[in-house]
C-alpha positions as CSV (number, residue, x, y, z in Angstrom):
1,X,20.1,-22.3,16.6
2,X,21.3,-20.1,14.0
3,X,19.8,-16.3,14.8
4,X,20.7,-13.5,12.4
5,X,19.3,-9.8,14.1
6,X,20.0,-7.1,11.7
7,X,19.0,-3.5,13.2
8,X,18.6,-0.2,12.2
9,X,17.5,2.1,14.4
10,X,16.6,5.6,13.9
11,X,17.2,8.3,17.3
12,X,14.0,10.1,16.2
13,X,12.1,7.5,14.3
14,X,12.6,4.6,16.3
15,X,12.6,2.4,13.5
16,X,14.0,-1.6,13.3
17,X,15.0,-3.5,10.4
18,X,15.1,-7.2,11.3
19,X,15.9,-9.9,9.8
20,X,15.7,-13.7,11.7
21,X,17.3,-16.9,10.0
22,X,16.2,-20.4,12.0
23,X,18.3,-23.5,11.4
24,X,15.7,-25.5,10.3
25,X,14.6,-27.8,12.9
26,X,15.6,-26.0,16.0
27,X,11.7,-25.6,17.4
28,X,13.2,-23.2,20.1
29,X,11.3,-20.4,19.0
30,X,8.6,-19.4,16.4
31,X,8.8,-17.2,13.6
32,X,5.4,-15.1,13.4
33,X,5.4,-12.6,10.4
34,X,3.0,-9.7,11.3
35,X,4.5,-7.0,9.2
36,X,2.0,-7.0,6.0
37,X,1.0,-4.0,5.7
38,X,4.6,-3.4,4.6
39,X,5.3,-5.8,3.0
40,X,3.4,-9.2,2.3
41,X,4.8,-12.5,3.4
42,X,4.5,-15.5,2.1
43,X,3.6,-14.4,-0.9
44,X,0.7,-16.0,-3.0
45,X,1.5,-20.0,-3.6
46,X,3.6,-20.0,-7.2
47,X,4.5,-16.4,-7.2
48,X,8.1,-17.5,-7.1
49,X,7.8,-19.9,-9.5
50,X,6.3,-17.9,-11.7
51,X,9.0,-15.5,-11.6
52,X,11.8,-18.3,-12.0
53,X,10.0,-19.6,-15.2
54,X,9.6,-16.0,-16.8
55,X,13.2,-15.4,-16.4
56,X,14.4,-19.0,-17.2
57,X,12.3,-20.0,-20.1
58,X,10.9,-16.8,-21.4
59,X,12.9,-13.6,-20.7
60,X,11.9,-11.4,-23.6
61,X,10.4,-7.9,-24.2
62,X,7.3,-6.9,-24.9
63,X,6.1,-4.6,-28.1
64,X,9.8,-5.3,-29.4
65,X,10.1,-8.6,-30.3
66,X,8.5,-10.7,-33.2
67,X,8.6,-14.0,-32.3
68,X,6.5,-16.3,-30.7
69,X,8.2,-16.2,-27.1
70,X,8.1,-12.3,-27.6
71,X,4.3,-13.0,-27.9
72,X,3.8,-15.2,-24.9
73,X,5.1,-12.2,-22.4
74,X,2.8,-9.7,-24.3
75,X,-0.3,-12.2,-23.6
76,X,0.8,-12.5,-20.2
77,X,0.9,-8.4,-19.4
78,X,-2.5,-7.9,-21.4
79,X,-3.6,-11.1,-19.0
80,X,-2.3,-9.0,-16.0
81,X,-3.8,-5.9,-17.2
82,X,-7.2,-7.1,-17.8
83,X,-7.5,-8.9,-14.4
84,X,-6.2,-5.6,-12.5
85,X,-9.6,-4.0,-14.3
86,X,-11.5,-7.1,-13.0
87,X,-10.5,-6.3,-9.4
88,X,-11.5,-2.9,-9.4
89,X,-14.6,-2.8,-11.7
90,X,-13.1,-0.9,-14.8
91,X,-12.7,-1.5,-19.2
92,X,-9.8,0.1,-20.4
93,X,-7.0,-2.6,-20.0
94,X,-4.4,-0.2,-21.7
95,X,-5.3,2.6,-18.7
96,X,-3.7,-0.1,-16.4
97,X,-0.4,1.4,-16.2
98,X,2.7,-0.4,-14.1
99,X,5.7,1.3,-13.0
100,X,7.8,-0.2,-9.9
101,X,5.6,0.8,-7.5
102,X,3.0,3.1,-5.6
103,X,5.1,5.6,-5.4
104,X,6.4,6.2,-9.0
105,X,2.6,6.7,-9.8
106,X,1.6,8.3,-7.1
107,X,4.8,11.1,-8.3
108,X,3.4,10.5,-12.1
109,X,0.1,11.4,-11.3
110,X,0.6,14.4,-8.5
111,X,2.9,16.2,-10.6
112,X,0.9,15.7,-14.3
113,X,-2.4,17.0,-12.6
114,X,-0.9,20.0,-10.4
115,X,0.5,23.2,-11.4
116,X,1.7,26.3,-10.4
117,X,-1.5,28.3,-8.8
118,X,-2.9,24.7,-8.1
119,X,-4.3,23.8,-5.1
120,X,-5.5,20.5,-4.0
121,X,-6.7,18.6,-1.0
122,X,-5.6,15.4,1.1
123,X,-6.2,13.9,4.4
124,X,-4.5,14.4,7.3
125,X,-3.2,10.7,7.6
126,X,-1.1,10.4,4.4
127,X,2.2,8.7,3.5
128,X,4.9,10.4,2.7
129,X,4.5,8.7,-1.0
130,X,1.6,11.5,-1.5
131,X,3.1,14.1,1.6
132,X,6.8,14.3,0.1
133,X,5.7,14.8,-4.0
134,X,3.1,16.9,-2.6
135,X,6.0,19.2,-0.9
136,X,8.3,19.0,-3.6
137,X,5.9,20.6,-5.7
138,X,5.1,23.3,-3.2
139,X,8.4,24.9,-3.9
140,X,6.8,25.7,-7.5
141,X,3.6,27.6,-6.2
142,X,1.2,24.2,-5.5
143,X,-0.8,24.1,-2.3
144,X,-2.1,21.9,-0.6
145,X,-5.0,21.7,2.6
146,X,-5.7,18.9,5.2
147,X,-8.6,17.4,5.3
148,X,-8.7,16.9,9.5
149,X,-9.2,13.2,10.3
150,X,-10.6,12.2,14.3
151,X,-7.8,11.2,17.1
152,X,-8.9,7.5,15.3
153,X,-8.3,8.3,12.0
154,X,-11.7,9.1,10.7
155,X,-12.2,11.7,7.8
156,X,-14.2,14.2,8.2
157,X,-15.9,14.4,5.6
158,X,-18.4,17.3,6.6
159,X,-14.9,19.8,6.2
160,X,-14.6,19.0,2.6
161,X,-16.9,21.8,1.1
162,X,-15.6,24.1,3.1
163,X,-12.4,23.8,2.4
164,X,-12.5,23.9,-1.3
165,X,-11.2,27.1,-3.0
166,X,-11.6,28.1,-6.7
167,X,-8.2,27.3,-7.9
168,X,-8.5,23.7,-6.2
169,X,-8.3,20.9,-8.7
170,X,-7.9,17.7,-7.0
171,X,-8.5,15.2,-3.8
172,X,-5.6,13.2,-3.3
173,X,-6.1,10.5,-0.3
174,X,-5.1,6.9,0.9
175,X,-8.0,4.7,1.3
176,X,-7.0,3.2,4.1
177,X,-4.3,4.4,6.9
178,X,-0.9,2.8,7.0
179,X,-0.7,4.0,10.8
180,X,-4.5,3.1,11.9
181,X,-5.7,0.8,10.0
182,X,-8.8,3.4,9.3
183,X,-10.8,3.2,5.9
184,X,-11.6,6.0,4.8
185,X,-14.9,6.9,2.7
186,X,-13.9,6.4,-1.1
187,X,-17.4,7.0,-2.1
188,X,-18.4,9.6,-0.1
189,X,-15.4,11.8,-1.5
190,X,-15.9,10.7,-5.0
191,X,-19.8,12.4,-4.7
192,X,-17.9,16.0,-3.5
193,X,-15.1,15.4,-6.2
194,X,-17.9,15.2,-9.0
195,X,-19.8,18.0,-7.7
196,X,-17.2,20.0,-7.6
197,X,-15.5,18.7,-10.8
198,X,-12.4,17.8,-8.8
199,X,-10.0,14.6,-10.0
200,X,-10.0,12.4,-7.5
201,X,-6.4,10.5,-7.2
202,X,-6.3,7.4,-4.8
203,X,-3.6,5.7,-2.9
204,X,-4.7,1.9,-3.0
205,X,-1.7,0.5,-1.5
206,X,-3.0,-0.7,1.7
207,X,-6.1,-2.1,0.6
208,X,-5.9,-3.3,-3.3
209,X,-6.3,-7.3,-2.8
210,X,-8.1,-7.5,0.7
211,X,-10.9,-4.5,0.2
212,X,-13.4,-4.4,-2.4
213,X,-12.7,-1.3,-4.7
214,X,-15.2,0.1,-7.4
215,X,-13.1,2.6,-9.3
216,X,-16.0,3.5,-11.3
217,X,-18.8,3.1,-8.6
218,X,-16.6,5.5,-6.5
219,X,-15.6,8.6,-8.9
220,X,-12.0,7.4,-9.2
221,X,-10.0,9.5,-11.5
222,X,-6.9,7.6,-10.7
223,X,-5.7,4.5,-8.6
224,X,-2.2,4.0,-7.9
225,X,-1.4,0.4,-6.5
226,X,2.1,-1.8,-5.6
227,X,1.8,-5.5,-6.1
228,X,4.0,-6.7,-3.4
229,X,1.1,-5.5,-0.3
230,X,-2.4,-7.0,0.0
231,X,-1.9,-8.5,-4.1
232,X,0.4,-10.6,-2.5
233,X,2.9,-10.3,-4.8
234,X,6.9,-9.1,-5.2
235,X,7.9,-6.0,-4.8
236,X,9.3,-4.1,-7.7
237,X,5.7,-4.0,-9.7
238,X,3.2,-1.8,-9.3
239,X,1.9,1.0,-10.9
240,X,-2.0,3.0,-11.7
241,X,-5.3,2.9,-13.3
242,X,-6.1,5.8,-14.7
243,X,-9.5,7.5,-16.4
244,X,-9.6,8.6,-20.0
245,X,-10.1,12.1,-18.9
246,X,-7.1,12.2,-16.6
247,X,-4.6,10.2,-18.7
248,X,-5.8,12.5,-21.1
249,X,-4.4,15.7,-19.2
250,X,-1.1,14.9,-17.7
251,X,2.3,14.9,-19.3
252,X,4.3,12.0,-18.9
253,X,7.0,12.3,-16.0
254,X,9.2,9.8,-18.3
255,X,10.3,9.5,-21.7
256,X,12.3,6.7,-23.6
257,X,11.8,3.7,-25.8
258,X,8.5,1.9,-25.9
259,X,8.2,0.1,-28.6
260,X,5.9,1.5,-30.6
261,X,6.1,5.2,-33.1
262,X,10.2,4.5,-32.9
263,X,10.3,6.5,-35.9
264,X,9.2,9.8,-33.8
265,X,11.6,10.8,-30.9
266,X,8.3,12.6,-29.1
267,X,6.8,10.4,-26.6
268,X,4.0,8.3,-28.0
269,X,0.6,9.8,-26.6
270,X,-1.1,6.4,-26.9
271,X,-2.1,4.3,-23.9
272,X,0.2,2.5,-21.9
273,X,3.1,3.3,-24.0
274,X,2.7,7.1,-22.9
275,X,3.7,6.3,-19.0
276,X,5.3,3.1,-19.7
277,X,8.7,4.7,-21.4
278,X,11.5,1.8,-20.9
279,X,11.6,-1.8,-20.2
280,X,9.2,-2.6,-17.6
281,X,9.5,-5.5,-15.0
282,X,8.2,-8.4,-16.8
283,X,9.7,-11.3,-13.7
284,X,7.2,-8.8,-11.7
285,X,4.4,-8.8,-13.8
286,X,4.8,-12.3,-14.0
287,X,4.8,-12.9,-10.3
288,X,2.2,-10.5,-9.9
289,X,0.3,-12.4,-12.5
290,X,0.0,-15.5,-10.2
291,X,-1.0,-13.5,-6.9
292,X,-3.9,-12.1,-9.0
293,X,-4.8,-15.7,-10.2
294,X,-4.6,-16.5,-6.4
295,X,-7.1,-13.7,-5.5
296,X,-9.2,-13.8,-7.6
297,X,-9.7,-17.9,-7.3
298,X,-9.9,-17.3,-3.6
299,X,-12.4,-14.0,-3.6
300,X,-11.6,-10.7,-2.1
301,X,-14.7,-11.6,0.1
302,X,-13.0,-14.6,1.5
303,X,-9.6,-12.8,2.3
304,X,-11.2,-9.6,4.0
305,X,-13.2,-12.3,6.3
306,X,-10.4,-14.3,7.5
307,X,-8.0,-10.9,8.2
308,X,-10.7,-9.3,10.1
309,X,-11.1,-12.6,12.5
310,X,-7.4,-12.4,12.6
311,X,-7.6,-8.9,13.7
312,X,-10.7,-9.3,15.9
313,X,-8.7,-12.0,18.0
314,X,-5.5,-9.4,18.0
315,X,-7.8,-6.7,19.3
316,X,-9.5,-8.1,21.7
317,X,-6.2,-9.6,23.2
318,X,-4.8,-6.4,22.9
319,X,-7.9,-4.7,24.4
320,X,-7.0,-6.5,28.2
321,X,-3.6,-6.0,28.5
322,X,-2.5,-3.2,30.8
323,X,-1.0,-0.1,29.9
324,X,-0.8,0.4,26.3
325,X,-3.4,2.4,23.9
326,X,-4.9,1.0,20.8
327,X,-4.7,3.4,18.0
328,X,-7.7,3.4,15.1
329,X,-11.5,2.9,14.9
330,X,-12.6,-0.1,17.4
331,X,-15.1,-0.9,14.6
332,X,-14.0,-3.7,12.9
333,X,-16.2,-2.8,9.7
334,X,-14.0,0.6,9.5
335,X,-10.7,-1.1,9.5
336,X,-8.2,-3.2,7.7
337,X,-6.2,-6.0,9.2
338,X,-3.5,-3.1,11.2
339,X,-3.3,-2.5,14.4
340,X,-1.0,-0.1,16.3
341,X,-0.5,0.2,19.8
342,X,1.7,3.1,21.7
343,X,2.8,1.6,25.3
344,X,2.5,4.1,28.0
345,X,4.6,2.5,30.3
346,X,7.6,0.8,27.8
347,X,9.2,2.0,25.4
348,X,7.8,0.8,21.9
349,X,11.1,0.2,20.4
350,X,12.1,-1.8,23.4
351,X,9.2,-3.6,23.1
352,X,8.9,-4.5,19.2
353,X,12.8,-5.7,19.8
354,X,12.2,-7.8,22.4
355,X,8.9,-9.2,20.9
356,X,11.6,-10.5,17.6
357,X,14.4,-11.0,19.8
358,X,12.9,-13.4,22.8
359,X,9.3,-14.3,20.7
360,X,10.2,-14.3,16.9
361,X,7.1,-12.1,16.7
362,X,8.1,-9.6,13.7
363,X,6.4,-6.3,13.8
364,X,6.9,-2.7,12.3
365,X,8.4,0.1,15.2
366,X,8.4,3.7,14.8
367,X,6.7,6.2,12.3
368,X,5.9,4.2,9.2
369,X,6.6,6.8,6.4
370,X,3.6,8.7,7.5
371,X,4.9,11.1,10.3
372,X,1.1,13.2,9.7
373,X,-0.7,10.4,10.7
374,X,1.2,9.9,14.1
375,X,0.6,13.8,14.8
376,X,-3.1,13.2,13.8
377,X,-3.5,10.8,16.7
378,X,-0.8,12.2,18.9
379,X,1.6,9.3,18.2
380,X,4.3,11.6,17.4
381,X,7.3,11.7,17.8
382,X,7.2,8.3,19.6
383,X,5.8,6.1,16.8
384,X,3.2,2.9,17.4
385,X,4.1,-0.9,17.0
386,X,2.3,-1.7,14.2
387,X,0.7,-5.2,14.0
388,X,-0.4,-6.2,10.6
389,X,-1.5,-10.2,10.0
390,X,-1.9,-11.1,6.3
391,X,-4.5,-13.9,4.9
392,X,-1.7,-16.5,5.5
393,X,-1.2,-16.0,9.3
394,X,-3.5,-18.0,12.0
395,X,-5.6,-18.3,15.2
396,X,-3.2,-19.6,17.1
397,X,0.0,-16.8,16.0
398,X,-2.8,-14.1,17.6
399,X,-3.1,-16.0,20.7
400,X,0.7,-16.4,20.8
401,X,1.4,-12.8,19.9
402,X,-0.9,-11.6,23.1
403,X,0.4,-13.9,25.4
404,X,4.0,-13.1,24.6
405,X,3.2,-9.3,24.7
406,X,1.5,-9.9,27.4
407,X,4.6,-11.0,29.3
408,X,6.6,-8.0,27.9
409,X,4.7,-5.6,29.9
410,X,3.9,-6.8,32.7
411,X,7.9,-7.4,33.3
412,X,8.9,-5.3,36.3
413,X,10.5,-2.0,34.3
């Protein structure tokens, strides 16, 4: 057997890198993938193939070329486009914006919408994609409140009102909990953002793919997303939907070539072209292209059913085993398919490396990005294990996974 442990591992984050090669054949150990909500794997069947034929047979530009290939990869983003507004109930394919990820959009739209004097609101369970932009922009007179979420990650919603000031001008949350696998009320927030003529900017990146989303149903001003999460797709591509009114009122964070007006050397004010300055990643949107195929042909119903019997099996293995805690709602209708644990006894680093090392069980150790969320449910500075199964995981991996765990801690120490 051929093992390859690579890790990294952070004093006060307690964080692991790993990567496992098997020789092929060996059948001395398993290899159970439980690290989704970082990063998706396998990815959706033909998403590498689609990527392989975009850069083999087709590997043109878009809006710059006029020739028939040139035309194929223009079909193929509008394609992309259009099925992105499918998924989350909205018209406007050109306010379907893709950058290289969450975070680009997340730092395009938090820094077009808040200015100096600004104040704005977010939970208390963010990522550091919303946390850090939000603190850069602190040092230019921005401020910015907590919404408080419950020791299980529930917003409290019943706070918002109150904490609203007259200079506040937006709500900018996750919809669902990297750390506790919490959902938090999209709707609900949307009905105090349009009361109180607040913009309402949305991290989708744990949930776009395996929860239903209604951008419009919801009062969603803005949706950033990353394809290579729950859209089961590569990373690199990502990007935000974005209302009329919004796209409307922020200034591009980039400028450069698009294609389009090259006569002017202002930034084109038309959408996409207006947060789409450069060549974009075309081999992305093409791999992303197929995941969305895949989703859609499969049914975001269908994929939210199967992760929540996954993580129904986890839980309730995880619910007997002695002395560890279970972080996150215990209501299976308020969570995704996460679950992190903090072990009382054992150290959750020692843990997580053993569970890869002696199992082939790969998790996610330490603080996730998302150090606020860990002090929201007093998981800080220690971290959680975090367990995420994806639509392609099983039954039987949950069974294994508890039974190896199980053998972890009840080890004399």
């Amino acid at each position: 057997m051929d093992i390859i442990v690579k890790c990294v591992c952070s004093i006060v984050q307690l964080q692991y890198t790993v990567q496992i090669r098997f020789t092929e054949g060996s059948g001395k150990m398993r290899d159970v993938y439980l690290d989704n909500a970082a990063t998706s794997f396998p990815k959706a069947p033909g998403v590498g193939e689609a990527i392989k034929n975009f850069v083999e047979k087709s590997a043109t530009n878009i809006n710059r070329s006029g020739y028939n290939v040139g035309f194929t990869a223009e079909e193929l983003v509008f394609e992309t486009r259009e099925m992105i507004c499918d998924l989350v109930n909205f018209t406007k394919t050109e306010n379907i914006i893709f950058t290289v990820n969450a975070t680009t959009g997340l730092n395009i739209l938090i820094k077009g919408v808040l200015k100096p004097g600004d104040h704005c609101l977010v939970s208390s369970v963010e990522h550091n994609a919303v946390m850090r932009p939000l603190n850069q922009i602190s040092q230019i007179g921005v401020e910015c409140t907590r919404i408080p979420c419950d020791s299980k990650g529930k917003l409290d919603v019943a706070t918002i009102p109150k904490l609203i000031k007259s200079n506040t001008k937006a709500i900018i949350m996750t919809h669902a909990s990297n750390v506790t696998g919490t959902i938090l009320p999209l709707k609900e927030v949307g009905q105090i953002c349009a009361k109180s003529d607040l913009y309402f900017i949305v991290d989708g990146s744990q949930t776009l793919g395996s929860l239903p989303i209604n951008f419009t149903d919801a009062g969603i001003h803005a949706l950033a997303f990353t394809g290579h999460k729950s859209l089961l797709g590569p990373q690199g591509i990502g990007g935000f939907v974005v209302s009329p009114i919004l796209a409307d009122k922020i200034e591009p964070l980039i400028c450069g070539g698009t294609g389009s007006l090259s006569e002017r050397e202002e930034q084109p004010m038309i959408l996409p072209d207006k947060f789409e300055a450069g060549t974009i990643n075309l081999p992305g949107i093409a791999g992303l292209h197929q995941a969305l195929k895949f989703i859609m042909q499969t049914g975001i119903d269908a994929i939210r059913l199967h992760e929540l019997e996954l993580t129904q099996a986890l839980l309730g293995g995880l619910k007997a085993l002695p002395n560890i805690r279970i972080i996150g709602s215990s209501e299976m209708k308020e969570r995704t398919s996460l679950i992190s644990i903090d072990c009382l006894k054992h150290d959750n680093a020692d843990v997580a490396y053993t569970l890869q090392k002696e199992y082939g069980i790969r998790t996610r150790c330490g603080l996730h990005c998302a150090p606020a969320a860990h002090k929201t449910v007093d998981t800080f500075p220690q971290g959680t294990i975090r367990f995420s199964p994806g639509y392609f995981n099983t039954k039987k991996e949950m069974d294994y996974t508890i039974s190896s765990l199980q053998k972890i801690l009840t080890e004399p120490l």
